[in-house]
C-alpha positions in Angstrom: 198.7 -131.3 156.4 198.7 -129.9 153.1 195.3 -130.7 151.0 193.3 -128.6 148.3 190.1 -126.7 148.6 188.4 -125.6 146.1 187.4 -121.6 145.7 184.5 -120.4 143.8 185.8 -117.0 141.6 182.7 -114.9 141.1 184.8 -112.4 139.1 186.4 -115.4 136.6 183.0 -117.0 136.6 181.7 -113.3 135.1 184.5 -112.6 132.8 184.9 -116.4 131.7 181.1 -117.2 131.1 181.5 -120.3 132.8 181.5 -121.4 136.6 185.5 -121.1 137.7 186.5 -122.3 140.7 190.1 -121.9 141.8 192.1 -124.5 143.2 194.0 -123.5 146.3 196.8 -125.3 148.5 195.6 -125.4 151.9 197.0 -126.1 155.6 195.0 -127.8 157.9 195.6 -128.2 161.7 192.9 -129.5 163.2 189.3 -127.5 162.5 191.8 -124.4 161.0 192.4 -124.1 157.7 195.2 -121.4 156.3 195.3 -120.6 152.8 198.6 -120.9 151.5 199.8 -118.4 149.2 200.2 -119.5 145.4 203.8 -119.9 144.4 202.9 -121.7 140.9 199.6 -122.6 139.4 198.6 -126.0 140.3 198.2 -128.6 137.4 196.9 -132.1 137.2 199.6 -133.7 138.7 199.6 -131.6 141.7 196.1 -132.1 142.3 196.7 -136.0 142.1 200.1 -135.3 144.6 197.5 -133.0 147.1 194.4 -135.2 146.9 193.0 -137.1 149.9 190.2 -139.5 149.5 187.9 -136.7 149.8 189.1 -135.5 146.4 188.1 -138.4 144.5 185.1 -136.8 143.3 186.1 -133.8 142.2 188.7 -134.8 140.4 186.0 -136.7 138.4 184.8 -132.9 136.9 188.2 -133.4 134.5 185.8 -136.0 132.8 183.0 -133.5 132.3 182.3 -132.3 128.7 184.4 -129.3 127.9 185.7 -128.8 131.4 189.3 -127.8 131.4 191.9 -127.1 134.4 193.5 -123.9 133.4 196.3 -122.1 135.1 195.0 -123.5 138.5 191.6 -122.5 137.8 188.7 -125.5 136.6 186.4 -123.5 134.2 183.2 -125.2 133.8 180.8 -124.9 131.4 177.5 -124.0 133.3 175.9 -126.9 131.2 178.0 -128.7 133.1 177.8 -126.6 136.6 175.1 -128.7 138.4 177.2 -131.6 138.0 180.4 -130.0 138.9 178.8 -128.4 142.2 177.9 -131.8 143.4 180.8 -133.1 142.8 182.7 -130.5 144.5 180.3 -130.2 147.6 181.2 -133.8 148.3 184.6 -132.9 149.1 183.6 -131.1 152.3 186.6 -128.3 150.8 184.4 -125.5 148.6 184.7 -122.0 149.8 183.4 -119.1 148.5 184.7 -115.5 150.0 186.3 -117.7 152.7 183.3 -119.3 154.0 182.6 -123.1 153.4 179.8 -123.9 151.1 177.3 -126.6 152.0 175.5 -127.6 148.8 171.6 -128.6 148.9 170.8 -130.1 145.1 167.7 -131.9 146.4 165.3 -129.2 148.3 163.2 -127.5 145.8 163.8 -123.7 145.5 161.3 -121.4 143.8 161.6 -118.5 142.1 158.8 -116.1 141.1 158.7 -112.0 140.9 157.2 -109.6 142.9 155.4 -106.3 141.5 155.3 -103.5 143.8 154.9 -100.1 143.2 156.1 -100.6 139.5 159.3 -102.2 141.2 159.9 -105.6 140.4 161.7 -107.9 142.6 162.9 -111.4 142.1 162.7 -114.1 145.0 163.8 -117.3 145.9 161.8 -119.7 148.2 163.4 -122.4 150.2 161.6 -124.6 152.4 160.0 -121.7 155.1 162.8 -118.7 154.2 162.0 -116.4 151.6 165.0 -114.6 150.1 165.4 -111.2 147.8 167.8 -112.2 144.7 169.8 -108.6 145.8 170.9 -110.4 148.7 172.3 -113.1 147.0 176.0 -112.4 146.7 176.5 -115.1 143.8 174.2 -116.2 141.5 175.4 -118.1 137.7 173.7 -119.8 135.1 172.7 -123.2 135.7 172.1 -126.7 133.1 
């Protein structure tokens, strides 16, 4: 069955200045998905044509303040990100690098610097992990 996922684009986000996620025509036969290679960019109308109920929400984003669907890519202001994110984690279909994103908007994360050796390092904290930013492969702007 042909649906849409949706593809976070580190590299557009960076050279855009705004979160820019790719929307991608996808096959899926049972739990596999196969990316299907892009013949034309896709547009409104063949989001609406690809959408499954699941797609209801994001397709909301188009009503987000200065959010615009450009050459198959939805660039997002990052004013605008945190409600774009939830609204694309609800589809169950965000990727990034392959990999399906699951979105947490409601557990607190801290962040907070370590000095070391006149190195300073900045962490994350969420729930009992501790995380260095360096191995965070994506990290943007938020509201």
């Amino acid at each position: 069955m042909l649906e849409i996922a949706y593809i976070l684009d580190k590299a557009e986000s960076e050279k855009n200045g705004a979160l820019t996620v790719k929307l991608q025509e996808i096959e899926r036969s049972g739990f596999d998905l196969r990316y299907l290679p892009i013949k034309i960019a896709i547009n409104t109308t063949r989001w609406q044509q690809l959408a499954t109920p699941k797609d209801k929400d994001p397709l909301r984003i188009l009503s987000l303040k200065d959010v615009k669907l450009d050459q198959g890519y939805l660039k997002i202001p990052y004013s605008q990100s945190i409600q774009a994110l939830k609204l694309l984690a609800a589809s169950g279909k965000f990727f990034f690098h392959q990999k399906q994103l699951i979105c947490d908007f409601f557990t607190p994360v801290e962040f907070y610097y370590t000095v070391q050796n006149k190195n300073v390092t900045g962490r994350l904290k969420f729930l009992d992990q501790d995380f260095d930013l360096s191995n965070c492969d994506f990290i943007c702007s938020g509201s």
